[in-house]
DRENFI-996020 format. One record per residue (C-alpha): residue number from 1; residue in three letters; x, y, z. Coordinates in Angstrom, 3 decimals, decimal comma. Example, Ala and Ser with C-alpha at 12.3 -4.5 7.8 and 13.67 -1.06 7.14 Angstrom:
2
<rec><nr>1</nr><rest>ALA</rest><c1>12,300</c1><c2>-4,500</c2><c3>7,800</c3></rec>
<rec><nr>2</nr><rest>SER</rest><c1>13,670</c1><c2>-1,060</c2><c3>7,140</c3></rec>
% end
This chain:
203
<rec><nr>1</nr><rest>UNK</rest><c1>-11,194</c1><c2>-15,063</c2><c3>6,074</c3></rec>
<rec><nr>2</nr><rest>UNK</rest><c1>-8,684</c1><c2>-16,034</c2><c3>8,709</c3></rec>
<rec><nr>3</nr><rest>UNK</rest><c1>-7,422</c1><c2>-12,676</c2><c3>10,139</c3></rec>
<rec><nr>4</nr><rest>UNK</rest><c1>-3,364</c1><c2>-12,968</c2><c3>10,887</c3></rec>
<rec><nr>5</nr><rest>UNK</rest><c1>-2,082</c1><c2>-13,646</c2><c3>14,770</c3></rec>
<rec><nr>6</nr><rest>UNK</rest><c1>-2,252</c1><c2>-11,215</c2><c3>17,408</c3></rec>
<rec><nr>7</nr><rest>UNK</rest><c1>0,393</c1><c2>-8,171</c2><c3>17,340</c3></rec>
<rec><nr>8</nr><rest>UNK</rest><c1>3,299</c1><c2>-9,552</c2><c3>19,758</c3></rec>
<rec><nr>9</nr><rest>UNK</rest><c1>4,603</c1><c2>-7,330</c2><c3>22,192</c3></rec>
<rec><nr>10</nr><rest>UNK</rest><c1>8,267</c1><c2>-6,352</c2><c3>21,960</c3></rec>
<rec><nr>11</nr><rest>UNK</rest><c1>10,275</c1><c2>-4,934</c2><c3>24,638</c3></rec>
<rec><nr>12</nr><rest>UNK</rest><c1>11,964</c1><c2>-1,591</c2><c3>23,942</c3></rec>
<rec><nr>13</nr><rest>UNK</rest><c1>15,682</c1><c2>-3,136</c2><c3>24,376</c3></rec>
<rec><nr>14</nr><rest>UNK</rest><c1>14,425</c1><c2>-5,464</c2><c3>21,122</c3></rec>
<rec><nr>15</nr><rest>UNK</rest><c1>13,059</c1><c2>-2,990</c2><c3>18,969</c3></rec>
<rec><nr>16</nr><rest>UNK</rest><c1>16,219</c1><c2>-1,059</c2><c3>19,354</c3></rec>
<rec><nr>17</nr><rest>UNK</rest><c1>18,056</c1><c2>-4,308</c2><c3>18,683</c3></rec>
<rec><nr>18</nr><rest>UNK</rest><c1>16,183</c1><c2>-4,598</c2><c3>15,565</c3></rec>
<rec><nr>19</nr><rest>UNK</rest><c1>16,106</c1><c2>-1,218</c2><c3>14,216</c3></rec>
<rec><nr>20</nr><rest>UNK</rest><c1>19,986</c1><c2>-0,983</c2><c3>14,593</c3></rec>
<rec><nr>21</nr><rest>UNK</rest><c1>21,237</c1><c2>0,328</c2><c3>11,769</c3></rec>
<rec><nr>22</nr><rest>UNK</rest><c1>18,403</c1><c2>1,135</c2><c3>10,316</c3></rec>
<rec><nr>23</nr><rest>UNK</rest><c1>17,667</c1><c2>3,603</c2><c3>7,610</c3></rec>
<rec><nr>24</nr><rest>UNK</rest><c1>14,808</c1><c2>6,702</c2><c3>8,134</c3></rec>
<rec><nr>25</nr><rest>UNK</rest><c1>12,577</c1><c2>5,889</c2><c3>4,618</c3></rec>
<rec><nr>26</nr><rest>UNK</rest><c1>9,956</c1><c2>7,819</c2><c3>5,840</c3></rec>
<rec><nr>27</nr><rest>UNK</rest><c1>8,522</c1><c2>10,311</c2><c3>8,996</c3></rec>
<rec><nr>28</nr><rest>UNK</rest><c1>6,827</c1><c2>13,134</c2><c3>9,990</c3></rec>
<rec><nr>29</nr><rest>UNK</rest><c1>6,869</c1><c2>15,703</c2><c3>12,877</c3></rec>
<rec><nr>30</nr><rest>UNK</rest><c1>5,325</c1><c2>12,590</c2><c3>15,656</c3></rec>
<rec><nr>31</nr><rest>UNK</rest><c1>8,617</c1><c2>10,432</c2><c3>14,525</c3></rec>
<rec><nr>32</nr><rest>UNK</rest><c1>9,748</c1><c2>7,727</c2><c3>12,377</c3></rec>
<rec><nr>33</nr><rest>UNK</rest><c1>6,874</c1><c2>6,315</c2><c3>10,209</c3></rec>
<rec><nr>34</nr><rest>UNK</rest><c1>9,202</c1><c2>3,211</c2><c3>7,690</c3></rec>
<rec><nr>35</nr><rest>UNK</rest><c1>12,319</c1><c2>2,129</c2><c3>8,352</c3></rec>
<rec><nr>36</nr><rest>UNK</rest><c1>14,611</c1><c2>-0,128</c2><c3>5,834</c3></rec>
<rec><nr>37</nr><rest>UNK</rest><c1>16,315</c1><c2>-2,088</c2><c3>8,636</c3></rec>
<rec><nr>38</nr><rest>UNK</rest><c1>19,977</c1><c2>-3,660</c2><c3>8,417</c3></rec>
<rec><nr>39</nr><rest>UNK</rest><c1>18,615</c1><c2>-7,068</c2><c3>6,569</c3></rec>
<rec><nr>40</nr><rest>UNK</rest><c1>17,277</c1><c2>-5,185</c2><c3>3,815</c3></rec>
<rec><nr>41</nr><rest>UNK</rest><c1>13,335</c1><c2>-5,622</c2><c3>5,136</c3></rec>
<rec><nr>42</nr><rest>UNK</rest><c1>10,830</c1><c2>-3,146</c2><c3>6,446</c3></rec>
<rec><nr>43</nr><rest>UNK</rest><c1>9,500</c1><c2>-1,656</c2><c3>9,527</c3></rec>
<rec><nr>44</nr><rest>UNK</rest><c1>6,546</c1><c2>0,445</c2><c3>9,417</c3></rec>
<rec><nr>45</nr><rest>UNK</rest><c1>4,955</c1><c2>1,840</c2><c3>12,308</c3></rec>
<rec><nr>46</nr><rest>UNK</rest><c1>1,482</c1><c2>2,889</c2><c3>13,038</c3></rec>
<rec><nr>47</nr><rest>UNK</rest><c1>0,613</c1><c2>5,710</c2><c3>15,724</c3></rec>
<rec><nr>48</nr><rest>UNK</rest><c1>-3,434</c1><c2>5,741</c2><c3>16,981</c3></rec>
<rec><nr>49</nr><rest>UNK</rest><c1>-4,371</c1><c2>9,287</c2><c3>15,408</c3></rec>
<rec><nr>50</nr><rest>UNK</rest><c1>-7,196</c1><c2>9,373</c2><c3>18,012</c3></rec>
<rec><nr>51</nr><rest>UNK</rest><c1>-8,160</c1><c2>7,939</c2><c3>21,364</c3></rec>
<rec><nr>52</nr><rest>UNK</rest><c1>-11,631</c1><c2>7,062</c2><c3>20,372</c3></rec>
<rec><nr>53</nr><rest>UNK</rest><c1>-10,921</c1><c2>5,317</c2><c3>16,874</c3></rec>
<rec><nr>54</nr><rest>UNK</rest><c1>-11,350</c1><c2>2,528</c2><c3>15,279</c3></rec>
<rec><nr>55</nr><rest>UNK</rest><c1>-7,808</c1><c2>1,504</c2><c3>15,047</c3></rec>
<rec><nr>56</nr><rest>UNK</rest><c1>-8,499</c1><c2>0,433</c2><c3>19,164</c3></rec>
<rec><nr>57</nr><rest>UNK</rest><c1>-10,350</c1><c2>-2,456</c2><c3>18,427</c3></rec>
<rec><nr>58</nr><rest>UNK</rest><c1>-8,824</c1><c2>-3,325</c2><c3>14,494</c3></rec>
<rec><nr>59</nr><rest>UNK</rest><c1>-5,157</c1><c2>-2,098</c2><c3>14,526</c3></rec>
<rec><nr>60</nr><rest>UNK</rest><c1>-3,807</c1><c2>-0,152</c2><c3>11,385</c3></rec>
<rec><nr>61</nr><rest>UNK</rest><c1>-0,803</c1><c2>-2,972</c2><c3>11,893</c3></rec>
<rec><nr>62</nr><rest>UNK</rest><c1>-3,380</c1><c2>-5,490</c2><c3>11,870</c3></rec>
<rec><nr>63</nr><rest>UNK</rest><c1>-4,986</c1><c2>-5,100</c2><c3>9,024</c3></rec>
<rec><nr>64</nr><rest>UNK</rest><c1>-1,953</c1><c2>-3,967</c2><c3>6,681</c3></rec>
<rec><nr>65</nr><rest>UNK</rest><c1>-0,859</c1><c2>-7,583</c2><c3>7,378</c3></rec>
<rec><nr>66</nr><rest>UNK</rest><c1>-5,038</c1><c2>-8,873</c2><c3>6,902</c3></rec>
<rec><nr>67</nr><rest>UNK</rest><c1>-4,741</c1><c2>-7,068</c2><c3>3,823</c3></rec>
<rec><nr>68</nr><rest>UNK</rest><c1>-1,484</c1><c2>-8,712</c2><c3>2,275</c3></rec>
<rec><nr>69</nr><rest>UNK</rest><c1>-3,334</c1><c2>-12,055</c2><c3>3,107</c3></rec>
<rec><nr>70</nr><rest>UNK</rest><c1>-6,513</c1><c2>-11,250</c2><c3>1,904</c3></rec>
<rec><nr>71</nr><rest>UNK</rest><c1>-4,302</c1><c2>-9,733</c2><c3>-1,473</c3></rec>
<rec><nr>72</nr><rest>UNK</rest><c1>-1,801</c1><c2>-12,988</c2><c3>-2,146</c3></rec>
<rec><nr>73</nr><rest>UNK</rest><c1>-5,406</c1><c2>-15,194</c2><c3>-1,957</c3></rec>
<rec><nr>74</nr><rest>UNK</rest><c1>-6,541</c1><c2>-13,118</c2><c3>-5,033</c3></rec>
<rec><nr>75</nr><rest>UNK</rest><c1>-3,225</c1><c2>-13,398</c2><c3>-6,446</c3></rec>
<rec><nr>76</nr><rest>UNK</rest><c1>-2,151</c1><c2>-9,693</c2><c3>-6,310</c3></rec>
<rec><nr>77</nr><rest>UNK</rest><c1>1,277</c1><c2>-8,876</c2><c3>-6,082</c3></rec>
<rec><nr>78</nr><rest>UNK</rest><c1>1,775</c1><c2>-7,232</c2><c3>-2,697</c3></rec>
<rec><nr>79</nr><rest>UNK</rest><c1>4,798</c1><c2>-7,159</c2><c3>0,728</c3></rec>
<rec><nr>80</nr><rest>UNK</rest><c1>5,028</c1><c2>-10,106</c2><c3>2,485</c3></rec>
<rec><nr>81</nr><rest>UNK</rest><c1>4,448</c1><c2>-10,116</c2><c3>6,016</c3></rec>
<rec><nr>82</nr><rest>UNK</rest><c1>7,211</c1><c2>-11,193</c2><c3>8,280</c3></rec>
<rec><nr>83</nr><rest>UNK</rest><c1>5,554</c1><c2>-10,284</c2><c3>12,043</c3></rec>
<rec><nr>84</nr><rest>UNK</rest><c1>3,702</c1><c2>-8,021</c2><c3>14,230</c3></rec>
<rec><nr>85</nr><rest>UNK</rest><c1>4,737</c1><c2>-6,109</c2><c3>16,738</c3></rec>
<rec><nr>86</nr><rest>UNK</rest><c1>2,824</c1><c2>-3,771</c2><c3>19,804</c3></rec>
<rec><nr>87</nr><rest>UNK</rest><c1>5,373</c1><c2>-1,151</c2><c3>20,927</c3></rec>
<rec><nr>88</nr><rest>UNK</rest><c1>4,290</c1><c2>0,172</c2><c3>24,501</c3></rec>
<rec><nr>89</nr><rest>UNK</rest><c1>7,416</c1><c2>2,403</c2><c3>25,155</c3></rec>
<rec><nr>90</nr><rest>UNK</rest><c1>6,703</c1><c2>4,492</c2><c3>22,107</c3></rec>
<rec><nr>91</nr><rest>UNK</rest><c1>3,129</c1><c2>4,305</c2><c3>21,839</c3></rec>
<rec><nr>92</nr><rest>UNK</rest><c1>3,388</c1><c2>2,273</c2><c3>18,602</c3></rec>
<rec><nr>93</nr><rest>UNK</rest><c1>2,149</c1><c2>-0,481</c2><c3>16,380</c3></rec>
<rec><nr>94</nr><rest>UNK</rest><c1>4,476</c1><c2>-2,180</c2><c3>14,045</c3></rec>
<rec><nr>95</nr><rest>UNK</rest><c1>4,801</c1><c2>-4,596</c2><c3>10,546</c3></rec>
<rec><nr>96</nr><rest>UNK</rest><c1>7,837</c1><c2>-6,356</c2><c3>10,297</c3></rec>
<rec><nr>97</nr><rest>UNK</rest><c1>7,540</c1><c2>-7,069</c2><c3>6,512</c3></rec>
<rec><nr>98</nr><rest>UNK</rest><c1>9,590</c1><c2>-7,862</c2><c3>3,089</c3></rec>
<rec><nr>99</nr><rest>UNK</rest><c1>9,217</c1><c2>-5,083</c2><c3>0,592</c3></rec>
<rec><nr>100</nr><rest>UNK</rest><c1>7,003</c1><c2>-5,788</c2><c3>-2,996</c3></rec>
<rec><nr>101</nr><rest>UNK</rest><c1>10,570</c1><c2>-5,637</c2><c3>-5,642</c3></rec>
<rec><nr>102</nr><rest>UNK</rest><c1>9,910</c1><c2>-3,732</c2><c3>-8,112</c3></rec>
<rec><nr>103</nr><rest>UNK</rest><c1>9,400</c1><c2>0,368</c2><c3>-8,890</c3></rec>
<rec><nr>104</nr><rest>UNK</rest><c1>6,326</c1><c2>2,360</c2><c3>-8,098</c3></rec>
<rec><nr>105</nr><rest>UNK</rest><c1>4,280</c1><c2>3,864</c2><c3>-11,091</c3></rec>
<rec><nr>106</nr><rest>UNK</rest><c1>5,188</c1><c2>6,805</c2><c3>-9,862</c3></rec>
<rec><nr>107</nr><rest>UNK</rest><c1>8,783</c1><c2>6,855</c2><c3>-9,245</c3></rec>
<rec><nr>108</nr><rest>UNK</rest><c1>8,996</c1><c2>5,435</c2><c3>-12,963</c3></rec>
<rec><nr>109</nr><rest>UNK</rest><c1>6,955</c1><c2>8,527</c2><c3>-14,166</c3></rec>
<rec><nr>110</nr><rest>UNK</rest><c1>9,205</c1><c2>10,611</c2><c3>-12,608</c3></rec>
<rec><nr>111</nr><rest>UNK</rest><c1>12,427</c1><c2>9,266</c2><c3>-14,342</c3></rec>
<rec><nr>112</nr><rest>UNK</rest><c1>10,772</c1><c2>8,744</c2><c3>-17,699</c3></rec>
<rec><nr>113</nr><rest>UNK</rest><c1>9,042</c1><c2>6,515</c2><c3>-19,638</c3></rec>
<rec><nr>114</nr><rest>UNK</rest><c1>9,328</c1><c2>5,999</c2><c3>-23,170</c3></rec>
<rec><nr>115</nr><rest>UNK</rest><c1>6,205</c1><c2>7,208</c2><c3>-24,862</c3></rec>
<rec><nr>116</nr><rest>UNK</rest><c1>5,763</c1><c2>3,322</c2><c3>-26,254</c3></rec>
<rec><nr>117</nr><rest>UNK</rest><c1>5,897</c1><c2>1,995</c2><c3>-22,870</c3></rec>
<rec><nr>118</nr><rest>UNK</rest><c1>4,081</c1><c2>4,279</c2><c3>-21,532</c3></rec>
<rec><nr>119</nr><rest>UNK</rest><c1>0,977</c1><c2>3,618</c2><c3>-23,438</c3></rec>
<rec><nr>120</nr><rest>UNK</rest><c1>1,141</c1><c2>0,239</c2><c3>-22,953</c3></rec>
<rec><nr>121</nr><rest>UNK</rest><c1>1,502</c1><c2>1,019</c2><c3>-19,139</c3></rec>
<rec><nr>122</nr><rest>UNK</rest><c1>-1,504</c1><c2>3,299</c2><c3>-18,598</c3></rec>
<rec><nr>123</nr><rest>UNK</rest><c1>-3,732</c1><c2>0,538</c2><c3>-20,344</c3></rec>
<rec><nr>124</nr><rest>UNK</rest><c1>-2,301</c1><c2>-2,098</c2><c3>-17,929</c3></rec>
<rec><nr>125</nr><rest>UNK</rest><c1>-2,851</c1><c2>0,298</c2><c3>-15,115</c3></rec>
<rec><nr>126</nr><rest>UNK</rest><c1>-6,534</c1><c2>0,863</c2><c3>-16,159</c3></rec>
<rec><nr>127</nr><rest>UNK</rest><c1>-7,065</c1><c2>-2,992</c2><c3>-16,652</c3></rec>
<rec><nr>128</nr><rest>UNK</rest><c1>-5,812</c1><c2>-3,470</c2><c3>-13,001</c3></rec>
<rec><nr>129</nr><rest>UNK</rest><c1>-7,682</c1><c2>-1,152</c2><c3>-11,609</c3></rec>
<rec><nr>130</nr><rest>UNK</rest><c1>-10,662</c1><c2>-3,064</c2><c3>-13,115</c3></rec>
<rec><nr>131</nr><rest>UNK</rest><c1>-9,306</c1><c2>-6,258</c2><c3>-12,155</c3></rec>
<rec><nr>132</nr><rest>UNK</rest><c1>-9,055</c1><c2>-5,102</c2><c3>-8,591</c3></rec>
<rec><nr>133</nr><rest>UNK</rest><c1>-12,481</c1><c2>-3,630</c2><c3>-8,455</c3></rec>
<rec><nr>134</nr><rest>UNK</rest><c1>-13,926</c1><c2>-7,101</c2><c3>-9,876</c3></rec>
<rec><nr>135</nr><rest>UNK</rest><c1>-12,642</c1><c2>-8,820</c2><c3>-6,857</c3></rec>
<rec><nr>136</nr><rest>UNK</rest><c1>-14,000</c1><c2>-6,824</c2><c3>-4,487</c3></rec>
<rec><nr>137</nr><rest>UNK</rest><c1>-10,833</c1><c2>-4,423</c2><c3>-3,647</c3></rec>
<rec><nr>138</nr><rest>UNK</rest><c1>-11,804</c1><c2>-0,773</c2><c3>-2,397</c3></rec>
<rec><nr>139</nr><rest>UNK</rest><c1>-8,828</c1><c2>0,996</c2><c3>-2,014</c3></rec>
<rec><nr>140</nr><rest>UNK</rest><c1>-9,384</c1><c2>5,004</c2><c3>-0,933</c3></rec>
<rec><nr>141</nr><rest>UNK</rest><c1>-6,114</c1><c2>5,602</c2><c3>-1,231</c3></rec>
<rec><nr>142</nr><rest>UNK</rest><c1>-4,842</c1><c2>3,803</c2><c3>-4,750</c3></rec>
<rec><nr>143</nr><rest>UNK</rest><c1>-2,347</c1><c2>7,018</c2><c3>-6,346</c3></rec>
<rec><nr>144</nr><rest>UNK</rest><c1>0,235</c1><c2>5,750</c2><c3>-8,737</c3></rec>
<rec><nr>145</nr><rest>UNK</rest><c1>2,982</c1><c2>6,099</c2><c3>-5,561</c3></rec>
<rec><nr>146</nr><rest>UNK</rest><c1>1,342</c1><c2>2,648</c2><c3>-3,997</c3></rec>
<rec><nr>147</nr><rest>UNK</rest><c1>0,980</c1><c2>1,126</c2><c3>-7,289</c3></rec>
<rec><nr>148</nr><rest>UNK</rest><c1>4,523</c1><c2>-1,184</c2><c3>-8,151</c3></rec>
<rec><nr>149</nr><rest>UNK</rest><c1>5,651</c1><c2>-2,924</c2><c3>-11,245</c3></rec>
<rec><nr>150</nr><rest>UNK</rest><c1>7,442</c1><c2>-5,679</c2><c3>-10,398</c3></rec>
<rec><nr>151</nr><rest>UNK</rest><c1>10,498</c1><c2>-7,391</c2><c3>-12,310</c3></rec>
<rec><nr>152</nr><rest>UNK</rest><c1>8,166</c1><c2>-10,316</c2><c3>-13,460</c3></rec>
<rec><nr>153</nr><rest>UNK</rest><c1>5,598</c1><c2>-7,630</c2><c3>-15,419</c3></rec>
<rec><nr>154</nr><rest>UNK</rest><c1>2,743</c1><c2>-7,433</c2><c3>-13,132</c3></rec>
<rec><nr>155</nr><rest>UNK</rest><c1>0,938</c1><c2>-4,837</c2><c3>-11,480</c3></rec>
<rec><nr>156</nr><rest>UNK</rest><c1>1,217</c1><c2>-5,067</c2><c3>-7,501</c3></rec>
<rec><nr>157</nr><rest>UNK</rest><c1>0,044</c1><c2>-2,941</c2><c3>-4,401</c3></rec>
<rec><nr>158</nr><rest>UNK</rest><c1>2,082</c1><c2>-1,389</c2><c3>-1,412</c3></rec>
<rec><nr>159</nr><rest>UNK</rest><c1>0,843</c1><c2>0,868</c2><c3>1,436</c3></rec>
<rec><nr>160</nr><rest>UNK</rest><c1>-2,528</c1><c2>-0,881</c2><c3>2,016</c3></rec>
<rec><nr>161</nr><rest>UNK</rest><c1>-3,481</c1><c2>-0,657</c2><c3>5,631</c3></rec>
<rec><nr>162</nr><rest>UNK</rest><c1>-6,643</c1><c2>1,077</c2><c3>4,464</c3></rec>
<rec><nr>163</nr><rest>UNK</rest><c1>-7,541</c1><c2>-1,245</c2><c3>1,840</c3></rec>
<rec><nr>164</nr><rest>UNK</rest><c1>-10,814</c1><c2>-2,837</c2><c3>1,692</c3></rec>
<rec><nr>165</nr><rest>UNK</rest><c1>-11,461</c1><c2>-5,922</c2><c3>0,433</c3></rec>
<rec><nr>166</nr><rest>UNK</rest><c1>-15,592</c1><c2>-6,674</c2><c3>-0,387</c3></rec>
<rec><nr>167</nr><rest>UNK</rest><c1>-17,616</c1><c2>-9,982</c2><c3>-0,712</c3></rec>
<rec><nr>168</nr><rest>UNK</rest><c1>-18,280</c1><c2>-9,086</c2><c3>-4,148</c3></rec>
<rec><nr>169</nr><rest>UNK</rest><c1>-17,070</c1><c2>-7,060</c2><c3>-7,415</c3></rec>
<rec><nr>170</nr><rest>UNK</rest><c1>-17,620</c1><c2>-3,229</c2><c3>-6,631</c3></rec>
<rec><nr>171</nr><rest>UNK</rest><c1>-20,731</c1><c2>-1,391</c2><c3>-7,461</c3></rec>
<rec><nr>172</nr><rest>UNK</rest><c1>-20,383</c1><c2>1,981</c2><c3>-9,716</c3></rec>
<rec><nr>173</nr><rest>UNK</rest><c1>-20,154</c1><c2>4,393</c2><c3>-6,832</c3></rec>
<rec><nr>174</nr><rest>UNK</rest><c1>-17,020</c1><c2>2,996</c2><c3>-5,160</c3></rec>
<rec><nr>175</nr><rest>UNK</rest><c1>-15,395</c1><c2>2,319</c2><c3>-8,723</c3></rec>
<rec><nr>176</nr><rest>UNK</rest><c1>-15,868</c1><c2>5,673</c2><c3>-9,288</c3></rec>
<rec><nr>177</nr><rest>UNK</rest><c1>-14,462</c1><c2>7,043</c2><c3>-6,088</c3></rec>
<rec><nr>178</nr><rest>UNK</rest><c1>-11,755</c1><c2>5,054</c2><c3>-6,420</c3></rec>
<rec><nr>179</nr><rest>UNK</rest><c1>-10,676</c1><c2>6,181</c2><c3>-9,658</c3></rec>
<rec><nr>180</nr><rest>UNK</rest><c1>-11,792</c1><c2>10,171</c2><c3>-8,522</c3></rec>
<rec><nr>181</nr><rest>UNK</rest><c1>-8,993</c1><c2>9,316</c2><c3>-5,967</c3></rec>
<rec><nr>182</nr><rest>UNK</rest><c1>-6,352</c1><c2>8,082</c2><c3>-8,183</c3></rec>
<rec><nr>183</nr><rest>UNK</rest><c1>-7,239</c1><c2>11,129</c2><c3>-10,658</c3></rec>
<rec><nr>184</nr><rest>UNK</rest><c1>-6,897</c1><c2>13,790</c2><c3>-7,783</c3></rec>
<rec><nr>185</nr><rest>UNK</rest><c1>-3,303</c1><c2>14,086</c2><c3>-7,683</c3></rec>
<rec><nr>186</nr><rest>UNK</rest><c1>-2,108</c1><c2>16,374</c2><c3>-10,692</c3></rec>
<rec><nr>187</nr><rest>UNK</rest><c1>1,124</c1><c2>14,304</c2><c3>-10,842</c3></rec>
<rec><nr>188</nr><rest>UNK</rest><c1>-0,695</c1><c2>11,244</c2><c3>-11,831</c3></rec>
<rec><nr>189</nr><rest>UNK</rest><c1>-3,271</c1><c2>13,021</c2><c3>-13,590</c3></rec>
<rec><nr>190</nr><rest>UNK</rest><c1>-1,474</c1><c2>14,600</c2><c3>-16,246</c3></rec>
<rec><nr>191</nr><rest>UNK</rest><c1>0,416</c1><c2>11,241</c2><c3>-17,045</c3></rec>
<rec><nr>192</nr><rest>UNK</rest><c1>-2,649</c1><c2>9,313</c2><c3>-17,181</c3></rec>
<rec><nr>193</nr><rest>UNK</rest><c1>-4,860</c1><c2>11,553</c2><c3>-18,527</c3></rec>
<rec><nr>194</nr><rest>UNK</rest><c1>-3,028</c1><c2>11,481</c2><c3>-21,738</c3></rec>
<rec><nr>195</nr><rest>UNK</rest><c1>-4,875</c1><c2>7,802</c2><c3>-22,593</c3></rec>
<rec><nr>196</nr><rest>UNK</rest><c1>-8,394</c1><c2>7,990</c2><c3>-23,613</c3></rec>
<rec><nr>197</nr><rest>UNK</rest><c1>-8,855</c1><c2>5,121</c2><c3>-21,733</c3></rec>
<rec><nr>198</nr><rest>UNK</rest><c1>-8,615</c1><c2>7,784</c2><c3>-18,779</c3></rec>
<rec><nr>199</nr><rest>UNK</rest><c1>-9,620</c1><c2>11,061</c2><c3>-20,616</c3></rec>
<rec><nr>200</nr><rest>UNK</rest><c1>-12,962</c1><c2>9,207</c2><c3>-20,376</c3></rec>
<rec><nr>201</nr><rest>UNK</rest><c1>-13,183</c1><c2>8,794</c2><c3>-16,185</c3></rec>
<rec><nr>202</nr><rest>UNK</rest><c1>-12,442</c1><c2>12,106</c2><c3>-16,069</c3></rec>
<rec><nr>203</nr><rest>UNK</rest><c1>-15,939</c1><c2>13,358</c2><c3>-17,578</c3></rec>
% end
């Protein structure tokens, strides 16, 4: 696969440009980690965790932006790269990208489903999940927050620097890690569990 261009290095004086008014979606105690800037896109920035890591050689910016190509060739609703940035001044990487529309799984949970719906949604989330791991996608961290519905009906993914995508459909170990992960949080547990669809990965 074609990996996407180089990260482009942007002067300190234009990231503040572009970050001006700017809302804080997301951070932690190193800084800001997404940003909903002015137009109504995305910034998300990436700090190296480690000096001796693979995100030296492979940027976490890098392959977020891989991964949305890598995604739209398998037709999986995902955000839509818009550039790449290297941020020297604050030791950063960045993806300049349009958000996926729609509501995450678990945002919706949150508010309420109707118990109709909701059936119907756990059995298209467990068909996706399937769908995903016939393609080849390993994804260690797939929780119902990175998992979107959009406005047209279909299942799409957000978050995915660590996503994986394999030559081939997954073997029975990683499907089953991947759905141990999804199953791990007791938020999405509990709502998922009540299918026996997913009563069933649980044994």
């Amino acid at each position: 696969m074609k990996t996407s261009p180089p990260l482009r290095i942007l002067a300190h004086e234009d990231y503040l440009r572009l970050r001006q008014g700017a809302r804080v979606m997301e951070a932690d105690r190193y800084g800001d980690k997404v940003l909903l800037l002015a137009d109504g896109s995305y910034l998300k920035l990436f700090r190296r965790k480690r000096l001796f890591s693979s995100a030296a050689w492979y940027p976490y910016a890098l392959r977020f932006a891989d991964n949305t190509r890598s995604l739209a060739q398998l037709g999986i609703p995902c955000p839509e790269v818009i550039e790449l940035y290297r941020l020297p001044q604050i030791e950063r990487d960045a993806v300049h990208y349009r958000a996926l529309p729609g509501e995450t799984i678990r945002r919706m949970v949150a508010a309420g489903i109707p118990d109709d719906q909701a059936t119907n949604l756990r059995h298209q989330i467990r068909q996706f999940i399937d769908r995903l791991h016939d393609l080849g996608i390993y994804f260690r961290s797939c929780h119902l927050g990175n998992i979107v519905l959009t406005p047209e009906g279909e299942l799409g993914l957000i978050d995915i620097a660590d996503l994986q995508p394999c030559r081939s459909s997954l073997g029975a170990l990683k499907r089953q890690r991947n759905y141990r992960h999804i199953l791990r949080d007791a938020r999405d547990r509990d709502w998922l569990v009540v299918s026996t669809e997913w009563q069933q990965l649980q044994r």
